[in-house]
C-alpha positions as CSV (number, residue, x, y, z in Angstrom):
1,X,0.0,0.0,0.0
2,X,2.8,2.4,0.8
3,X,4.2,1.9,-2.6
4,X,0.9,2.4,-4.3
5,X,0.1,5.7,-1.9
6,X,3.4,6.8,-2.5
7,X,4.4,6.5,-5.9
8,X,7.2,4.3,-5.5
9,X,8.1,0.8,-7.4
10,X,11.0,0.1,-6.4
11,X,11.2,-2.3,-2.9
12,X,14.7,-0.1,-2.3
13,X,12.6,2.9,-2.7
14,X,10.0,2.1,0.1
15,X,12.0,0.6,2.5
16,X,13.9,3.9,2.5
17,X,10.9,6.0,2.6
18,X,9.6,4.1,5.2
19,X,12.8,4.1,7.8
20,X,12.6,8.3,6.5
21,X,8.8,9.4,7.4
22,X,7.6,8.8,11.1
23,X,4.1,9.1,9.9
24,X,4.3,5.9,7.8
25,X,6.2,4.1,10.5
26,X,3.3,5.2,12.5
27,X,0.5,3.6,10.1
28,X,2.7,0.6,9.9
29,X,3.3,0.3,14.0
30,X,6.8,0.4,13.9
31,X,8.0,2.9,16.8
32,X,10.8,5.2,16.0
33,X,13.6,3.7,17.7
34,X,12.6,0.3,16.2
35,X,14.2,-0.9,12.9
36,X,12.1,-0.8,9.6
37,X,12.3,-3.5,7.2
38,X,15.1,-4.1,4.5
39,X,13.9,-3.6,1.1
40,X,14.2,-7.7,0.3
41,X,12.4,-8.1,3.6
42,X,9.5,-6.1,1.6
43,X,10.7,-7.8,-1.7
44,X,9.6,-11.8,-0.6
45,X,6.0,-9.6,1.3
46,X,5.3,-7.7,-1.7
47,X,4.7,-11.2,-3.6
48,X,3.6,-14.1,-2.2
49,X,1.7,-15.7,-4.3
50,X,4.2,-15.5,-7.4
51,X,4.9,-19.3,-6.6
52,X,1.5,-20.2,-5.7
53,X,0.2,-23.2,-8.0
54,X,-3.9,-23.7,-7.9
55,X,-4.3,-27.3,-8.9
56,X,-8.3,-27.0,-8.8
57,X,-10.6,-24.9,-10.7
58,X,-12.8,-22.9,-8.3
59,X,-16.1,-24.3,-7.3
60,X,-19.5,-23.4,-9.1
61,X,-21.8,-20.7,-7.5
62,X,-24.1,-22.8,-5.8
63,X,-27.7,-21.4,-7.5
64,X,-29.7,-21.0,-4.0
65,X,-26.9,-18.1,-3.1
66,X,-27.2,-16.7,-6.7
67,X,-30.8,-16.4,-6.5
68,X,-30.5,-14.7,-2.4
69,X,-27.7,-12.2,-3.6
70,X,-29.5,-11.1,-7.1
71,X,-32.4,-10.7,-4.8
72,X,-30.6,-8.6,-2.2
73,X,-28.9,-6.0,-5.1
Protein backbone atom coordinates (compact mmCIF):
# COMPACT_ATOMS: atom_id res chain seq x y z
CA UNK A 1 0.00 0.00 0.00
CA UNK A 2 2.76 2.37 0.85
CA UNK A 3 4.24 1.93 -2.65
CA UNK A 4 0.88 2.37 -4.33
CA UNK A 5 0.07 5.69 -1.87
CA UNK A 6 3.41 6.81 -2.49
CA UNK A 7 4.43 6.45 -5.86
CA UNK A 8 7.24 4.29 -5.45
CA UNK A 9 8.11 0.80 -7.37
CA UNK A 10 11.02 0.07 -6.40
CA UNK A 11 11.23 -2.34 -2.93
CA UNK A 12 14.69 -0.06 -2.34
CA UNK A 13 12.64 2.94 -2.65
CA UNK A 14 9.99 2.10 0.07
CA UNK A 15 12.00 0.60 2.54
CA UNK A 16 13.90 3.94 2.53
CA UNK A 17 10.92 6.03 2.58
CA UNK A 18 9.56 4.12 5.18
CA UNK A 19 12.82 4.05 7.83
CA UNK A 20 12.61 8.32 6.54
CA UNK A 21 8.82 9.42 7.42
CA UNK A 22 7.56 8.80 11.11
CA UNK A 23 4.13 9.07 9.87
CA UNK A 24 4.27 5.94 7.78
CA UNK A 25 6.21 4.12 10.50
CA UNK A 26 3.35 5.20 12.54
CA UNK A 27 0.53 3.55 10.14
CA UNK A 28 2.65 0.58 9.95
CA UNK A 29 3.26 0.31 13.99
CA UNK A 30 6.82 0.36 13.92
CA UNK A 31 8.04 2.90 16.76
CA UNK A 32 10.79 5.23 15.95
CA UNK A 33 13.57 3.71 17.70
CA UNK A 34 12.57 0.29 16.25
CA UNK A 35 14.23 -0.90 12.87
CA UNK A 36 12.09 -0.78 9.60
CA UNK A 37 12.29 -3.50 7.20
CA UNK A 38 15.07 -4.11 4.48
CA UNK A 39 13.89 -3.60 1.11
CA UNK A 40 14.20 -7.65 0.29
CA UNK A 41 12.38 -8.15 3.63
CA UNK A 42 9.52 -6.12 1.61
CA UNK A 43 10.70 -7.81 -1.72
CA UNK A 44 9.56 -11.75 -0.56
CA UNK A 45 6.00 -9.60 1.25
CA UNK A 46 5.30 -7.72 -1.66
CA UNK A 47 4.72 -11.25 -3.62
CA UNK A 48 3.59 -14.08 -2.19
CA UNK A 49 1.70 -15.70 -4.26
CA UNK A 50 4.22 -15.54 -7.40
CA UNK A 51 4.88 -19.25 -6.59
CA UNK A 52 1.50 -20.24 -5.70
CA UNK A 53 0.16 -23.17 -8.03
CA UNK A 54 -3.88 -23.72 -7.86
CA UNK A 55 -4.30 -27.26 -8.90
CA UNK A 56 -8.31 -26.99 -8.78
CA UNK A 57 -10.61 -24.91 -10.66
CA UNK A 58 -12.82 -22.87 -8.34
CA UNK A 59 -16.13 -24.27 -7.28
CA UNK A 60 -19.49 -23.42 -9.09
CA UNK A 61 -21.84 -20.68 -7.53
CA UNK A 62 -24.07 -22.84 -5.82
CA UNK A 63 -27.68 -21.38 -7.46
CA UNK A 64 -29.66 -21.04 -4.01
CA UNK A 65 -26.87 -18.09 -3.15
CA UNK A 66 -27.23 -16.69 -6.74
CA UNK A 67 -30.81 -16.44 -6.54
CA UNK A 68 -30.52 -14.69 -2.39
CA UNK A 69 -27.74 -12.21 -3.64
CA UNK A 70 -29.46 -11.12 -7.09
CA UNK A 71 -32.44 -10.66 -4.83
CA UNK A 72 -30.59 -8.63 -2.18
CA UNK A 73 -28.86 -6.01 -5.12
Amino acid sequence: MIGYFEGIEAERGIAWRLKDSSILRRFVSFALDEDTPDHSTISRTRRPTAHVRFDKTPPKPNRHAVSLLSVLL
